[in-house]
N, C-alpha and C positions, 0 to 999 in steps of 0.2 A: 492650519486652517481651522477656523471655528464657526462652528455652527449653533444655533439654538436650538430645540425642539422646542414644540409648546404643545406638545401633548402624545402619547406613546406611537405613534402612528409616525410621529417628524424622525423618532430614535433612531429608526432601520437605515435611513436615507441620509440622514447627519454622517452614523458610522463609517458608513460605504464611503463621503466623497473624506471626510478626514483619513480613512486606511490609504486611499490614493498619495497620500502623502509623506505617513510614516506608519511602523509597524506597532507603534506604540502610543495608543489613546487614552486621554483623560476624559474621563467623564463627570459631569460637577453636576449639582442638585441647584437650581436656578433660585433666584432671591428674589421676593417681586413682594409687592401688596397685597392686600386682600382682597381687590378690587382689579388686580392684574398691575399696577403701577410699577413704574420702572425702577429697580434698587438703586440707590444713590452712590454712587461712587467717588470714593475719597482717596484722597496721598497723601502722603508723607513722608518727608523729605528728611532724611537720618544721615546726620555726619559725626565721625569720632572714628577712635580704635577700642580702647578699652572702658573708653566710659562717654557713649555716642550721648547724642542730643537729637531731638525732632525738635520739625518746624511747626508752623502753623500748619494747622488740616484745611488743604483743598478742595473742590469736588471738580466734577468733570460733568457737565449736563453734555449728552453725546446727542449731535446730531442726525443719529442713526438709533437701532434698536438697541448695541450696547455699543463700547467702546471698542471697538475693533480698529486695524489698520487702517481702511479708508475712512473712516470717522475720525483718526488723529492728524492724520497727512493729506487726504485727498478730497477733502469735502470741508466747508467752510464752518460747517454747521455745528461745531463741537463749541462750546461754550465755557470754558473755566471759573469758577468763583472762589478768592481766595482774599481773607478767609470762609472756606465753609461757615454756612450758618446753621449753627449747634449750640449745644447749650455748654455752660463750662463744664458740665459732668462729664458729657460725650466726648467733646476735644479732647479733654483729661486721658478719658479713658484709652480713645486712639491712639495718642501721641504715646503712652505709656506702652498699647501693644503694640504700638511701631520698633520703640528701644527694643522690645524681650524679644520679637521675633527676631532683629537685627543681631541682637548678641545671642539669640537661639543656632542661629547660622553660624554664628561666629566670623562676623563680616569684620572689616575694616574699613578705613576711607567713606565710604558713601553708598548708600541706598533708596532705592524710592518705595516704600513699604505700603500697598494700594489694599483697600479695604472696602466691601459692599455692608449697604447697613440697609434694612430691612428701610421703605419710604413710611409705611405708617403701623400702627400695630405695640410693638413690645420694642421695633426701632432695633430688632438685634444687629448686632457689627461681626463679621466672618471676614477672614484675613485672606485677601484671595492672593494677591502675588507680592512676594518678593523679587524685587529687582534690583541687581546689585552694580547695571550697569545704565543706570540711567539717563534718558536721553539731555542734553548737555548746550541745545540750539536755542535761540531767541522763543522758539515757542515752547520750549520744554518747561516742563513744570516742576524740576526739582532746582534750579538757581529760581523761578519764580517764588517758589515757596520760600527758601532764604530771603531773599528780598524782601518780602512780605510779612519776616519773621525779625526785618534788621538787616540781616549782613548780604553789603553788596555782592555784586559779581566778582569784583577784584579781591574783596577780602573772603571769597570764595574761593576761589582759586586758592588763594595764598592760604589757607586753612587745610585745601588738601595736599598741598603741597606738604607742607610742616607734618602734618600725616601721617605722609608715605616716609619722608625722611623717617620721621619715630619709630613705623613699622620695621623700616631698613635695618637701621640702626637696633632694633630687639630682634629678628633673626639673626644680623652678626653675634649677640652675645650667646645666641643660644646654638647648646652642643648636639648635633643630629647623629653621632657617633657610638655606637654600646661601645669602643675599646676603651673608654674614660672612664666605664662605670664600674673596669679591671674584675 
């Protein structure tokens, strides 16, 4: 469950209905303008094993106050733009904290690496989630972003395919054993 506050008085109320859920809450310092403008939210779309690649940076203008569930699945009002319009510094710089967080993980195959960036101001970028299992449907935005970076949906597929085999194939060589190491 997520909640917003927007001001100390939301905090108490937020907590309560997210404890209903689980016994273990995140609480995050909100990104906005200086004028209250909504943070900009971007993706990016990270495939490889040992030496991944990002795609182009998307955003997400969310038809709601942020990107929540019913803003990506049950409301129409969610808006994509790909590519995000940035300057070649910021792309850069994304697509670059996209790879370090992905090989920070130490992920393999594929990730959607989602980033808020300050709307105006000094324009800062905070890496909000890694997701390593990203959604994969006609609307989802990490085959979007490959498309939009070049590579089809088939040679999509077929990229993680070859992959997982490479992944496969380097756990068989490797020894999980201390009797080897005598």
């Amino acid at each position: 469950m997520i909640s917003k506050a927007h001001d100390r008085a939301g905090l108490g109320p937020a907590l309560t209905l997210a404890a209903k859920y689980d016994r273990k809450l995140v609480i995050e310092q909100g990104v906005a303008g200086t004028d209250g403008a909504k943070a900009r939210e971007l993706e990016v779309a990270v495939l490889g094993n040992d030496d991944p690649t990002a795609s182009v940076v998307g955003e997400i203008v969310p038809g709601k106050e942020f990107y929540d569930y019913e803003a990506k699945y049950l409301s129409d009002g969610s808006i994509p733009i790909i590519p995000a319009e940035l300057s070649p510094a910021e792309e850069e710089k994304i697509r670059t904290m996209a790879v370090e967080a992905f090989r920070a993980c130490d992920l393999a195959g594929l990730a959607r690496v989602d980033f808020l960036m300050e709307p105006d101001g000094e324009r800062r970028i905070y890496l909000n989630e890694v997701n390593t299992l990203p959604g994969f449907t006609s609307i989802s935005m990490y085959p979007k972003l490959w498309q939009a970076t070049g590579l089809g949906y088939s040679e999509l597929i077929t990229r993680l395919i070859e992959l997982a085999l490479e992944r496969h194939a380097e756990r068989g060589r490797t020894s999980f054993s201390f009797d080897e190491l005598g």
